[in-house]
C-alpha positions as CSV (number, residue, x, y, z in Angstrom):
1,X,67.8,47.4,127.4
2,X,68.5,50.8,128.2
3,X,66.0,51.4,131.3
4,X,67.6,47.6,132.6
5,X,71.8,49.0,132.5
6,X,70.6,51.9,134.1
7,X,69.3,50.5,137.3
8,X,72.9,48.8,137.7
9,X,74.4,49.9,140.7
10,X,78.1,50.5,141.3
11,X,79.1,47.7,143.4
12,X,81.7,49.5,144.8
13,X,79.0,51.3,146.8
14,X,78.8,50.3,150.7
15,X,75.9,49.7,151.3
16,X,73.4,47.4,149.2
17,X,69.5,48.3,149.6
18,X,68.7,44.9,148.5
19,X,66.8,45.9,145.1
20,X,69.9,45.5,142.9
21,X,69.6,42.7,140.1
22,X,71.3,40.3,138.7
23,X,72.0,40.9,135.0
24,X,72.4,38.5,132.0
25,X,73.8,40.1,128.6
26,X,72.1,43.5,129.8
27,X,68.8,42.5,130.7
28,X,67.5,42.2,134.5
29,X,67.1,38.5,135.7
30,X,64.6,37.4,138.4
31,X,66.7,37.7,141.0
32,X,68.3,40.1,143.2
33,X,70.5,40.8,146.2
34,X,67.7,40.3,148.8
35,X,66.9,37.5,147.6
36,X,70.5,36.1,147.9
37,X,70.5,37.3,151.2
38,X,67.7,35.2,152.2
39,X,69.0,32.4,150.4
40,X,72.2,32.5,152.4
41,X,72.3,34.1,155.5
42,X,68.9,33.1,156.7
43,X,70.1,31.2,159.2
44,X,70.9,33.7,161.7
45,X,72.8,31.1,164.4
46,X,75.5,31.0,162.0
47,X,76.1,34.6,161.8
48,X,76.2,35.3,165.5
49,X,79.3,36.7,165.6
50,X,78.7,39.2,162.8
51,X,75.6,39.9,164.5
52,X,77.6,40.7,168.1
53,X,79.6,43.2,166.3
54,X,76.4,44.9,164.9
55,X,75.0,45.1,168.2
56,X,77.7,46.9,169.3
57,X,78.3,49.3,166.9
58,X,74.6,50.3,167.0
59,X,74.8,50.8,170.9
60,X,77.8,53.1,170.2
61,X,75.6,54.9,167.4
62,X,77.6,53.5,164.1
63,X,76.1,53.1,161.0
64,X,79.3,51.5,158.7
65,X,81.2,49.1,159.8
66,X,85.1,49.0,159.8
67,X,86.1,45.2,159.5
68,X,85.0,44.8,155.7
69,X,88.2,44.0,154.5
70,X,89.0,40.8,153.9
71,X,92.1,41.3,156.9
72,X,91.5,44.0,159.9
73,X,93.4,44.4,163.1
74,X,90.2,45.5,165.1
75,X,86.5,45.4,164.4
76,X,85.6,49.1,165.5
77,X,86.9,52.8,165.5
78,X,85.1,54.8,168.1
79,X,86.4,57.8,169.8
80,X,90.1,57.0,168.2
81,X,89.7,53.9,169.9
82,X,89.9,50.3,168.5
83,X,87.3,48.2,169.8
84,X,87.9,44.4,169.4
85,X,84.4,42.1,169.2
86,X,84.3,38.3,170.0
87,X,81.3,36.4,170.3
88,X,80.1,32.7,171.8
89,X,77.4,31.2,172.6
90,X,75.7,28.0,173.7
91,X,73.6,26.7,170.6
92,X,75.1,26.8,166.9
93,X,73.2,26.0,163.7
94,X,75.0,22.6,163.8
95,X,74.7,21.8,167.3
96,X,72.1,18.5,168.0
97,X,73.7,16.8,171.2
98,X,73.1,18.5,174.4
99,X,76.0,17.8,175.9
100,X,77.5,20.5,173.6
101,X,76.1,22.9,176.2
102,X,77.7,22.6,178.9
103,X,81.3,22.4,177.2
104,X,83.6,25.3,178.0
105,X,83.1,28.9,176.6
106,X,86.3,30.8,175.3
107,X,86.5,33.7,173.3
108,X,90.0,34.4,171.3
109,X,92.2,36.9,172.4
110,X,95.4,35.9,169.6
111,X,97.8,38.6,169.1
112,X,98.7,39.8,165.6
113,X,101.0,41.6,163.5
114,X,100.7,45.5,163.1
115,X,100.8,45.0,159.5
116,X,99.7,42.3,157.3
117,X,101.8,39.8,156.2
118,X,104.8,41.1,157.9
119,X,106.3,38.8,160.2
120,X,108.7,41.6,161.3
121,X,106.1,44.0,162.3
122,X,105.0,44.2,166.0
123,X,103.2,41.8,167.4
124,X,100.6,42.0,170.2
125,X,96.6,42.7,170.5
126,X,96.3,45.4,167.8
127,X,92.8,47.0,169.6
128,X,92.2,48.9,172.9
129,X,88.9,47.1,174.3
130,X,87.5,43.8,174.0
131,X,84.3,43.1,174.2
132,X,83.0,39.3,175.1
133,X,79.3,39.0,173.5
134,X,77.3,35.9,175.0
135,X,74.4,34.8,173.6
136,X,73.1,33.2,177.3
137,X,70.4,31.3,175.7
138,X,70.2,27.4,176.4
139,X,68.4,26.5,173.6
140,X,66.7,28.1,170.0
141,X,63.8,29.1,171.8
142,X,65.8,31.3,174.2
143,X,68.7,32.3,172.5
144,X,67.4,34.6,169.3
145,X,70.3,36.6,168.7
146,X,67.5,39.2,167.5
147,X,66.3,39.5,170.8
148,X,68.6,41.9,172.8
149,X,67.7,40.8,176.0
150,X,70.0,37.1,175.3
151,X,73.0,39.1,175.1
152,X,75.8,39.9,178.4
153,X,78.8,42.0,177.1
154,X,82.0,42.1,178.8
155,X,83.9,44.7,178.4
156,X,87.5,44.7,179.4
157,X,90.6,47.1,178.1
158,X,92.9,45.1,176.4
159,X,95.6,46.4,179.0
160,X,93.9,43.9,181.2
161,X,93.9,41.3,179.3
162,X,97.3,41.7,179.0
163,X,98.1,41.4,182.4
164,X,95.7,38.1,182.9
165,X,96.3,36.4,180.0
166,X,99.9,37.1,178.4
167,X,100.5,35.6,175.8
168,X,97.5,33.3,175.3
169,X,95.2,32.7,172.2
170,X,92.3,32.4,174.3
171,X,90.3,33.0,177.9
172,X,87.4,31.3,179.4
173,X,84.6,32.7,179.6
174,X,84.6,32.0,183.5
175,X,88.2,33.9,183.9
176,X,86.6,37.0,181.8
177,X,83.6,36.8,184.1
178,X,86.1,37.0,187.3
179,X,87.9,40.1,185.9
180,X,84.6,42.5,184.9
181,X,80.7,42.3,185.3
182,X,78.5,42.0,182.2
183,X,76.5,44.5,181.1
184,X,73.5,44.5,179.2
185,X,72.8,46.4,175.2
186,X,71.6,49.8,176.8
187,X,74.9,50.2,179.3
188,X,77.7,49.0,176.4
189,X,77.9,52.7,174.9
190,X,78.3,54.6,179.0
191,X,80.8,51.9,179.8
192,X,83.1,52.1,176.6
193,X,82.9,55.7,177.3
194,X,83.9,55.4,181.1
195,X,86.9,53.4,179.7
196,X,88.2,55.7,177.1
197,X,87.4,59.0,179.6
198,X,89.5,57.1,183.1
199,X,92.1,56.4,180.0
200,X,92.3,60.3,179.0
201,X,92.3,61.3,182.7
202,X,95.4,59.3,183.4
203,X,97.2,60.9,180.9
């Protein structure tokens, strides 16, 4: 019983390797966190939005993400800079009818209190940069989120958004297209970077 306690890791530890096992009155069990994973989160078309912020954060060169709270006003912190990630896409896990794909595309742009819970706290977009992931795939064949190559990014500072949008909870994916070009995984971390350096310059 020893040897089995001792291989019980902390759970407080960030990051999981996937080897840790369920226990049952001391003793290892047959199953472990890999295996839940696989049970779970197999299907990868519902986790495409989790999946877009990973993306990012690995084009910027970010191993730990920021957003593992159960509340956060932003998604990323890079170069003192809040980075805000929204994802859609054209097939979903749930999606049968065609006609699903040619509906509208939005991403959410809601504003939010500075500090949880507080309706008196300031409220507006609590980031710096947005970035609109599409997944531009039409159907499962074509739209692995796995594969890099089905992603555009959009990348807009949230002072521009501002401006377009005001106070709305959402924009279309045709009105983000009208205010930036997309570019693709290899150009997100030069074009973040060209954002936060024009912002420095101006001051």
């Amino acid at each position: 019983m020893k040897s089995d306690l001792n291989k019980i890791k902390k759970l407080s530890d960030k990051h999981l390797s996937g080897d840790e096992e369920f226990f049952f009155k001391g003793r290892a069990t047959n199953m472990t966190m890999l295996e839940f994973w696989r049970w779970h989160y197999s299907e990868i078309f519902d986790l495409q939005e989790k999946i877009a912020e990973y993306i990012v954060a690995k084009a910027l060169g970010l191993n730990e993400a920021d957003n593992t709270g159960s509340w956060t006003l932003y998604d990323i912190d890079y170069r003192n800079t809040r980075v805000e990630i929204k994802e859609t896409s054209y097939v979903h896990a749930w999606q049968t009818d065609e006609e699903e794909k040619s509906k509208r595309r939005s991403f959410g742009i809601t504003k939010a209190h500075s500090e949880y819970g507080n309706p008196n706290s300031e409220l507006a977009r609590q980031n710096d940069i947005y970035v609109f992931c599409l997944n531009t795939g039409m159907t499962r064949a074509e739209s692995n989120p796995l594969q890099l190559e089905h992603w555009e990014f959009y990348i807009v500072p949230t002072e521009v958004i501002n401006e377009e949008c005001g106070d709305g909870q959402s924009v279309s994916l045709s009105r983000v297209r009208k205010m930036t070009d997309s570019v693709n995984y290899s150009q997100i971390k030069e074009t973040i970077d060209r954002i936060i350096d024009d912002k420095v310059k101006e001051k």
